[in-house]
C-alpha positions as CSV (number, residue, x, y, z in Angstrom):
1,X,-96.8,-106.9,171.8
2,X,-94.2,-108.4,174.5
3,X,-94.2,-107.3,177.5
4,X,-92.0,-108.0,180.7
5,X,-92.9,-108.8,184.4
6,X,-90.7,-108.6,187.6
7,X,-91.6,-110.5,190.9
8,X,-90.1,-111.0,193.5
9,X,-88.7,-114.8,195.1
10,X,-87.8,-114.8,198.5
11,X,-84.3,-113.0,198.4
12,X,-84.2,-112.9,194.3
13,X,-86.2,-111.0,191.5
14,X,-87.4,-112.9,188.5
15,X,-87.8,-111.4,185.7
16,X,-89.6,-112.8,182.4
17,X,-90.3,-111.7,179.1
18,X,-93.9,-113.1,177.3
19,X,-95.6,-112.8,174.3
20,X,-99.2,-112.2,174.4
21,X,-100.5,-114.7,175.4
22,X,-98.8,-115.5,178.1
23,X,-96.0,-117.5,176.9
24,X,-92.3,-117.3,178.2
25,X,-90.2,-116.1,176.1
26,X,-86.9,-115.1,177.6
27,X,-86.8,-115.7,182.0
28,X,-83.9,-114.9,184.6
29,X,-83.4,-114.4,187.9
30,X,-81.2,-111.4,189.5
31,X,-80.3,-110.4,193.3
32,X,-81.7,-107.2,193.2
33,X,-84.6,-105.2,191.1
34,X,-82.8,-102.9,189.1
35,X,-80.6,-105.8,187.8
36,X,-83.6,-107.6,187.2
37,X,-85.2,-104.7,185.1
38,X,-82.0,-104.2,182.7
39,X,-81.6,-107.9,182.1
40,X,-85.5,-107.8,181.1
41,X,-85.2,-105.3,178.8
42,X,-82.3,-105.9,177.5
43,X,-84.0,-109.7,176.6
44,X,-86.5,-107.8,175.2
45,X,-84.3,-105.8,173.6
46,X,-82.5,-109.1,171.9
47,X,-86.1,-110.7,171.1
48,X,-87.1,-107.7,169.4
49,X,-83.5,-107.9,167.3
50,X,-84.0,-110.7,165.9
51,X,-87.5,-109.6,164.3
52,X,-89.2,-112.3,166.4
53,X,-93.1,-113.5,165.7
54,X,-95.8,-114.5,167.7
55,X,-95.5,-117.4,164.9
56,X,-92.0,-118.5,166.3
57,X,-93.2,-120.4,169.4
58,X,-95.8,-122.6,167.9
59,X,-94.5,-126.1,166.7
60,X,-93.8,-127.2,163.3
């Protein structure tokens, strides 16, 4: 299951997408929260798309 975490960087919100264990999968940064929140799931939105698997991150 992704998931998606906002934070907060001095006068910016980050915004990442990860897999389950903890790995970045899509990251941006926005000027204010609800920016931050639609470009997160809208990433996620894109990662699901593409029928993405926990498989895809580890080397070949």
């Amino acid at each position: 299951m992704l998931e998606f975490v906002i934070f907060k960087r001095r006068r910016s919100y980050c915004w990442q997408v990860r897999d389950p264990n903890g790995k970045m999968v899509a990251t941006g940064t926005e000027k204010t929260r609800p920016a931050a929140r639609y470009r997160a799931y809208r990433a996620l939105f894109l990662v699901l798309s593409t029928r993405w698997q926990a498989t895809d991150l580890q080397p070949s």
